[in-house]
N, C-alpha and C positions, 0 to 999 in steps of 0.2 A: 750444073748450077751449084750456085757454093753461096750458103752465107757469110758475110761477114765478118771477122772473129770478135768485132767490139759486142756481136748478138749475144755471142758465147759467155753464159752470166748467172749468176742469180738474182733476180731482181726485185725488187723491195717497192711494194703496193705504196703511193701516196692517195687513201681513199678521200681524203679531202680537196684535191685537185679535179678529182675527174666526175663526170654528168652520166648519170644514168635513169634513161629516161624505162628500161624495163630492168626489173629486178631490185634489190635494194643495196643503197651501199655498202660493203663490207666494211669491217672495223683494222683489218687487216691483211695482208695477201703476199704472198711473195710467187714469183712466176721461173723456174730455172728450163733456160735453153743449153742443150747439149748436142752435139753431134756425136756420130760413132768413129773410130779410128781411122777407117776407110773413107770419111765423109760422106756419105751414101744414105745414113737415117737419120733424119733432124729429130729430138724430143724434145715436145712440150711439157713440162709439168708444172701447174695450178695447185695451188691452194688456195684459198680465203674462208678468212675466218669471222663470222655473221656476230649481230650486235649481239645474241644471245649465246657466244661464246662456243658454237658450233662449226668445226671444220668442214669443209666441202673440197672435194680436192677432185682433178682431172688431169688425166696423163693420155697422150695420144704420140703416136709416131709417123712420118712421113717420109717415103724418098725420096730425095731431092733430083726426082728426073722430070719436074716439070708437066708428069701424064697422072689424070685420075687413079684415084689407087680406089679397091674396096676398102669401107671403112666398117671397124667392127661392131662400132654399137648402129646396129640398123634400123631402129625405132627412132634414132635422130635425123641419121643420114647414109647413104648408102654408098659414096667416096669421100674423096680428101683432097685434096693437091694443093699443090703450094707453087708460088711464082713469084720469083724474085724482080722486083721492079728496079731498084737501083742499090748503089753499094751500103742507103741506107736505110733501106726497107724493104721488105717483103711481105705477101700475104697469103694466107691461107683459105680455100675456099671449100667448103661445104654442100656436098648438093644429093639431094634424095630424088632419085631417076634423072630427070631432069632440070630440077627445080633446084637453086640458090638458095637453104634456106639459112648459111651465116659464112660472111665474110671478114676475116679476123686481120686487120693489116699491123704488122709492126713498122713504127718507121722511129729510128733514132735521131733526136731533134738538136738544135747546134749547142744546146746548154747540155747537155750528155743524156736528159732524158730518155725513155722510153717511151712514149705516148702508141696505144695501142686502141685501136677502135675497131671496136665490136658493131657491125649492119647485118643485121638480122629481118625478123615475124617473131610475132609474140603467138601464143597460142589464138589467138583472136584473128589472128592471119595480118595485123597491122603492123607495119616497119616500124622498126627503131634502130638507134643509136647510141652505145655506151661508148664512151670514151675514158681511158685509164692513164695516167701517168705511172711509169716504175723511176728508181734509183738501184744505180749495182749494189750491193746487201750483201756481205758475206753473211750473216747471220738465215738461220733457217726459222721455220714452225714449231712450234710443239706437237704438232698433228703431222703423220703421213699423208699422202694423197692418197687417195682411191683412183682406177681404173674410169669408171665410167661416172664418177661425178656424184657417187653415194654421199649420202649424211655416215658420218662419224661421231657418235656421239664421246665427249671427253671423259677421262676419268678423273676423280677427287683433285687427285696431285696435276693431273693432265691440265686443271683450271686453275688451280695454285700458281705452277710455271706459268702458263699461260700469261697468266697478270702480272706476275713479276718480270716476264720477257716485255711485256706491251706496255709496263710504265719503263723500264729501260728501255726500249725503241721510240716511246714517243721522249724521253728527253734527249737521246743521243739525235734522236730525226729534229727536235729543234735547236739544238748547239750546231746541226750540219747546215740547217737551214740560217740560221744566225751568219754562221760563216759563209756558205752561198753570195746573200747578199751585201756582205762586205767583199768577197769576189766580185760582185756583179757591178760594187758601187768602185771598186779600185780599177775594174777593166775601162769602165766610165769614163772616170778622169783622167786615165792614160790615155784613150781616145782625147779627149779635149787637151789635155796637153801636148799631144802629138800634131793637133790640128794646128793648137798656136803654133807650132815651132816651124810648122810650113807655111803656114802663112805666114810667121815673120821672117822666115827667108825670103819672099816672095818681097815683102815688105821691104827690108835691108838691100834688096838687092836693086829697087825702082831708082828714081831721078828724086829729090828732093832738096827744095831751095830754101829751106829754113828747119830750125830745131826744134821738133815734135815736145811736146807735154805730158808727164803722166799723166794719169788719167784726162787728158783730153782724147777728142773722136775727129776721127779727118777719113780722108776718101781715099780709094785706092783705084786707079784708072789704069786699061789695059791699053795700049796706042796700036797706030795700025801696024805696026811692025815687031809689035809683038812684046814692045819691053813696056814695062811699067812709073808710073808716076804716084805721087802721093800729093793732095790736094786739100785744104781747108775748105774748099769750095763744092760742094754738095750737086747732085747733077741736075737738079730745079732750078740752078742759080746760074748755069752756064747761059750763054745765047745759042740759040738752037744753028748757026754755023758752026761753031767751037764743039755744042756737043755732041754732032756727028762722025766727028773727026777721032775719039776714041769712045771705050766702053767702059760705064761702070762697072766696075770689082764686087767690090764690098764695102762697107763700112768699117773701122776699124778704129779701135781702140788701144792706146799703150798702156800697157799693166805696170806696175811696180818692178814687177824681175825684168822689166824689160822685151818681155814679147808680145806681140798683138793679138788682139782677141777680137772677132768678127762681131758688128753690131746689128742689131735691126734697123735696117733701113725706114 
Protein backbone atom coordinates (compact mmCIF):
# COMPACT_ATOMS: atom_id res chain seq x y z
CA UNK A 1 0.00 0.00 0.00
CA UNK A 2 1.56 3.52 -0.82
CA UNK A 3 0.08 6.85 -0.41
CA UNK A 4 0.06 9.17 -2.87
CA UNK A 5 2.78 11.73 -3.02
CA UNK A 6 0.28 14.98 -3.48
CA UNK A 7 -0.68 13.50 0.51
CA UNK A 8 2.88 14.16 1.33
CA UNK A 9 2.52 18.02 2.75
CA UNK A 10 1.95 20.28 5.43
CA UNK A 11 -1.28 21.28 5.30
CA UNK A 12 -2.93 24.51 6.53
CA UNK A 13 -6.39 24.27 8.59
CA UNK A 14 -9.35 26.52 6.74
CA UNK A 15 -11.30 26.48 10.26
CA UNK A 16 -13.89 28.50 8.59
CA UNK A 17 -14.89 26.01 5.95
CA UNK A 18 -15.42 23.02 7.91
CA UNK A 19 -18.70 21.68 10.35
CA UNK A 20 -18.20 20.45 13.43
CA UNK A 21 -20.83 18.98 15.04
CA UNK A 22 -18.45 17.60 18.39
CA UNK A 23 -15.82 19.66 19.73
CA UNK A 24 -15.36 23.31 18.95
CA UNK A 25 -13.77 25.07 16.05
CA UNK A 26 -10.36 25.81 16.14
CA UNK A 27 -8.83 29.24 15.34
CA UNK A 28 -6.22 27.48 13.59
CA UNK A 29 -4.50 23.98 12.61
CA UNK A 30 -2.02 22.88 10.48
CA UNK A 31 -1.80 18.82 9.78
CA UNK A 32 1.80 17.35 8.28
CA UNK A 33 1.71 13.86 6.45
CA UNK A 34 5.14 12.20 6.13
CA UNK A 35 6.39 8.97 5.25
CA UNK A 36 9.68 7.19 6.19
CA UNK A 37 12.50 6.49 3.50
CA UNK A 38 11.37 2.89 3.06
CA UNK A 39 7.69 3.84 2.74
CA UNK A 40 6.65 1.52 5.26
CA UNK A 41 5.42 4.21 8.28
CA UNK A 42 2.96 6.96 7.32
CA UNK A 43 2.98 10.05 10.19
CA UNK A 44 0.27 12.07 11.19
CA UNK A 45 1.03 15.14 13.00
CA UNK A 46 -1.92 17.65 14.24
CA UNK A 47 -1.81 20.69 15.75
CA UNK A 48 -4.68 23.21 16.39
CA UNK A 49 -4.72 25.96 17.93
CA UNK A 50 -8.31 26.77 20.29
CA UNK A 51 -10.00 30.28 20.25
CA UNK A 52 -8.19 30.85 23.74
CA UNK A 53 -4.82 30.69 22.09
CA UNK A 54 -4.07 27.01 23.29
CA UNK A 55 -2.16 24.50 21.26
CA UNK A 56 -3.40 20.80 21.10
CA UNK A 57 -1.37 18.83 19.14
CA UNK A 58 -1.41 14.83 18.20
CA UNK A 59 1.14 12.83 16.35
CA UNK A 60 0.44 8.99 15.68
CA UNK A 61 2.14 6.60 13.24
CA UNK A 62 1.01 3.75 11.12
CA UNK A 63 2.34 0.88 8.71
CA UNK A 64 1.20 0.97 5.64
CA UNK A 65 0.43 -3.01 5.48
CA UNK A 66 -3.18 -2.53 5.37
CA UNK A 67 -3.52 -5.01 9.09
CA UNK A 68 -4.47 -3.73 12.48
CA UNK A 69 -1.55 -2.52 14.39
CA UNK A 70 -1.54 -1.92 18.43
CA UNK A 71 -2.21 1.42 19.14
CA UNK A 72 -0.29 3.28 21.96
CA UNK A 73 -2.69 5.50 23.76
CA UNK A 74 -5.12 2.53 25.03
CA UNK A 75 -7.63 4.48 26.89
CA UNK A 76 -8.73 5.85 23.30
CA UNK A 77 -8.16 2.78 21.25
CA UNK A 78 -6.44 -0.42 21.25
CA UNK A 79 -5.38 -0.39 17.08
CA UNK A 80 -4.96 1.59 14.15
CA UNK A 81 -4.90 0.75 10.49
CA UNK A 82 -5.14 2.48 7.54
CA UNK A 83 -6.65 1.65 4.05
CA UNK A 84 -6.18 3.07 1.12
CA UNK A 85 -9.33 3.59 -0.96
CA UNK A 86 -8.08 5.16 -4.13
CA UNK A 87 -5.15 7.25 -5.48
CA UNK A 88 -7.06 10.13 -3.83
CA UNK A 89 -7.80 9.04 -0.55
CA UNK A 90 -7.37 7.02 2.32
CA UNK A 91 -8.38 6.32 5.72
CA UNK A 92 -7.68 5.66 8.89
CA UNK A 93 -9.45 3.52 11.32
CA UNK A 94 -9.68 3.39 14.96
CA UNK A 95 -11.05 0.54 16.98
CA UNK A 96 -10.97 -0.48 20.80
CA UNK A 97 -11.39 -4.40 20.90
CA UNK A 98 -13.75 -4.55 18.54
CA UNK A 99 -15.60 -1.50 18.47
CA UNK A 100 -14.96 1.58 15.70
CA UNK A 101 -14.71 4.21 17.86
CA UNK A 102 -13.16 6.94 14.80
CA UNK A 103 -12.80 6.88 11.41
CA UNK A 104 -10.46 9.48 9.88
CA UNK A 105 -10.65 9.63 5.87
CA UNK A 106 -8.48 11.93 3.84
CA UNK A 107 -9.63 12.39 0.49
CA UNK A 108 -7.97 15.21 -1.99
CA UNK A 109 -10.68 17.10 -3.81
CA UNK A 110 -10.41 18.32 -7.68
CA UNK A 111 -9.68 22.15 -6.40
CA UNK A 112 -6.40 20.56 -4.51
CA UNK A 113 -8.09 20.77 -1.35
CA UNK A 114 -7.67 18.48 1.55
CA UNK A 115 -11.20 17.74 2.88
CA UNK A 116 -10.80 15.18 5.92
CA UNK A 117 -13.77 13.92 7.99
CA UNK A 118 -13.73 12.85 11.14
CA UNK A 119 -17.02 9.69 12.11
CA UNK A 120 -16.65 9.05 15.42
CA UNK A 121 -19.07 8.84 19.51
CA UNK A 122 -18.81 11.55 21.60
CA UNK A 123 -18.49 10.53 25.15
CA UNK A 124 -22.30 10.25 25.33
CA UNK A 125 -21.81 7.13 22.98
CA UNK A 126 -23.63 9.46 20.06
CA UNK A 127 -22.20 9.72 16.30
CA UNK A 128 -20.87 12.61 14.74
CA UNK A 129 -19.14 14.12 12.11
CA UNK A 130 -16.41 16.78 11.77
CA UNK A 131 -15.53 17.59 8.49
CA UNK A 132 -12.19 19.84 7.77
CA UNK A 133 -10.79 21.45 4.69
CA UNK A 134 -6.67 21.81 4.44
CA UNK A 135 -4.45 23.89 1.82
CA UNK A 136 -0.61 22.91 1.39
CA UNK A 137 1.14 25.65 3.98
CA UNK A 138 4.63 25.73 4.02
CA UNK A 139 4.48 27.76 6.93
CA UNK A 140 4.25 25.88 10.49
CA UNK A 141 2.83 26.59 14.27
CA UNK A 142 4.28 28.40 17.06
CA UNK A 143 3.52 25.41 19.17
CA UNK A 144 4.98 21.66 18.90
CA UNK A 145 2.61 18.80 19.01
CA UNK A 146 2.32 16.54 21.76
CA UNK A 147 2.33 12.65 21.48
CA UNK A 148 -0.99 11.98 22.84
CA UNK A 149 -3.03 15.16 22.26
CA UNK A 150 -2.00 17.07 25.64
CA UNK A 151 -2.89 20.80 26.32
CA UNK A 152 0.34 23.02 25.89
CA UNK A 153 -0.15 25.76 27.55
CA UNK A 154 1.76 29.12 25.56
CA UNK A 155 4.34 31.12 26.73
CA UNK A 156 4.33 35.27 26.90
CA UNK A 157 6.33 35.60 23.45
CA UNK A 158 4.80 32.03 22.49
CA UNK A 159 1.22 34.29 22.25
CA UNK A 160 2.96 37.45 20.85
CA UNK A 161 4.35 35.22 17.70
CA UNK A 162 1.35 33.60 17.78
CA UNK A 163 -0.83 36.68 16.73
CA UNK A 164 1.66 38.05 14.67
CA UNK A 165 1.83 34.62 12.66
CA UNK A 166 -2.27 34.46 12.73
CA UNK A 167 -2.80 38.02 11.35
CA UNK A 168 -0.17 37.32 8.65
CA UNK A 169 -1.92 33.94 7.79
CA UNK A 170 -5.06 35.27 7.80
CA UNK A 171 -4.08 38.16 5.24
CA UNK A 172 -1.80 35.91 3.16
CA UNK A 173 -5.01 33.14 3.29
CA UNK A 174 -7.22 36.05 1.98
CA UNK A 175 -4.94 37.39 -0.99
CA UNK A 176 -4.69 33.31 -1.80
CA UNK A 177 -8.25 33.12 -1.40
CA UNK A 178 -8.77 36.33 -3.59
CA UNK A 179 -6.64 34.70 -6.24
CA UNK A 180 -8.43 31.14 -5.98
CA UNK A 181 -11.41 32.83 -7.11
CA UNK A 182 -10.12 34.77 -9.92
CA UNK A 183 -8.59 30.98 -10.86
CA UNK A 184 -11.85 29.66 -10.44
CA UNK A 185 -13.69 32.70 -12.42
CA UNK A 186 -10.83 32.39 -15.41
CA UNK A 187 -11.11 28.43 -15.51
CA UNK A 188 -15.03 29.42 -16.13
CA UNK A 189 -14.82 31.47 -18.90
CA UNK A 190 -12.24 29.27 -20.57
CA UNK A 191 -14.81 26.51 -20.26
CA UNK A 192 -17.42 28.82 -22.03
CA UNK A 193 -15.30 30.01 -24.42
CA UNK A 194 -14.02 26.59 -25.40
CA UNK A 195 -17.74 25.62 -25.49
CA UNK A 196 -18.35 28.55 -28.13
CA UNK A 197 -15.64 27.46 -30.25
CA UNK A 198 -17.14 23.92 -30.65
CA UNK A 199 -20.10 24.66 -31.18
CA UNK A 200 -19.25 27.23 -33.68
CA UNK A 201 -17.40 24.73 -35.45
CA UNK A 202 -20.35 22.51 -35.37
CA UNK A 203 -22.20 25.76 -36.42
CA UNK A 204 -19.75 26.81 -39.58
CA UNK A 205 -19.51 23.50 -40.56
CA UNK A 206 -23.91 22.93 -41.24
CA UNK A 207 -25.97 23.67 -44.49
CA UNK A 208 -27.03 27.42 -44.40
CA UNK A 209 -29.13 29.35 -46.99
CA UNK A 210 -28.99 32.93 -45.87
CA UNK A 211 -26.67 35.37 -43.75
CA UNK A 212 -26.90 34.90 -39.98
CA UNK A 213 -27.08 38.40 -37.74
CA UNK A 214 -25.34 39.35 -34.84
CA UNK A 215 -26.98 39.14 -32.20
CA UNK A 216 -29.84 37.52 -33.63
CA UNK A 217 -30.89 33.64 -32.39
CA UNK A 218 -31.66 30.70 -35.06
CA UNK A 219 -31.82 26.84 -34.56
CA UNK A 220 -29.37 24.48 -35.11
CA UNK A 221 -30.75 20.92 -36.44
CA UNK A 222 -29.06 17.66 -36.53
CA UNK A 223 -30.38 15.52 -39.96
CA UNK A 224 -30.76 11.91 -40.26
CA UNK A 225 -27.43 11.47 -41.58
CA UNK A 226 -25.76 13.09 -39.35
CA UNK A 227 -24.81 16.53 -40.90
CA UNK A 228 -26.19 19.68 -39.68
CA UNK A 229 -28.40 22.61 -40.76
CA UNK A 230 -29.13 26.18 -39.26
CA UNK A 231 -32.70 27.38 -39.25
CA UNK A 232 -34.75 30.62 -38.35
CA UNK A 233 -37.44 28.30 -37.95
CA UNK A 234 -37.93 27.12 -34.17
CA UNK A 235 -39.03 23.40 -33.67
CA UNK A 236 -42.88 24.47 -32.57
CA UNK A 237 -43.06 26.00 -35.94
CA UNK A 238 -42.19 22.86 -38.04
CA UNK A 239 -45.34 20.49 -39.31
CA UNK A 240 -44.98 17.48 -37.44
CA UNK A 241 -43.91 15.44 -40.89
CA UNK A 242 -40.86 17.83 -41.48
CA UNK A 243 -40.11 17.70 -37.81
CA UNK A 244 -39.43 14.14 -37.62
CA UNK A 245 -37.27 14.00 -40.31
CA UNK A 246 -34.33 15.71 -38.05
CA UNK A 247 -33.33 16.76 -34.38
CA UNK A 248 -33.22 19.69 -32.49
CA UNK A 249 -29.64 20.88 -31.50
CA UNK A 250 -29.72 23.90 -29.66
CA UNK A 251 -30.50 27.27 -29.96
CA UNK A 252 -27.97 29.47 -30.93
CA UNK A 253 -26.88 32.77 -30.95
CA UNK A 254 -24.08 34.95 -33.08
CA UNK A 255 -21.89 36.95 -30.85
CA UNK A 256 -19.85 39.86 -31.93
CA UNK A 257 -16.36 38.07 -32.39
CA UNK A 258 -18.25 35.92 -34.37
CA UNK A 259 -18.81 32.56 -32.53
CA UNK A 260 -22.05 31.07 -31.31
CA UNK A 261 -23.16 30.87 -28.02
CA UNK A 262 -26.08 28.28 -26.91
CA UNK A 263 -29.50 29.76 -25.83
CA UNK A 264 -32.35 28.60 -23.82
CA UNK A 265 -34.65 27.03 -25.66
Amino acid sequence: MSIAYNFIAAWQLFPEKGTYQYGQRPKSGLLQISINDDKKIITLQSSLVTLENLSVGTTYSVLANLKPQPYTDTTFATHIKINSVSSTSFEIGFTKSTENVLTIIHQIEPNGFLKITQQGKTKEDENYTNIEFYHKQMSVLPYSASVSGAVIKPTQDGVIRHKVLTAMEEQTNMQLDQIRQQVELLALQAQAIQKRKELSLIVYGAKLNFVPIIGQTYHLYENADESYNISMISPNEWGRATKNSFKHVAKVRLLADHTWQEEQL
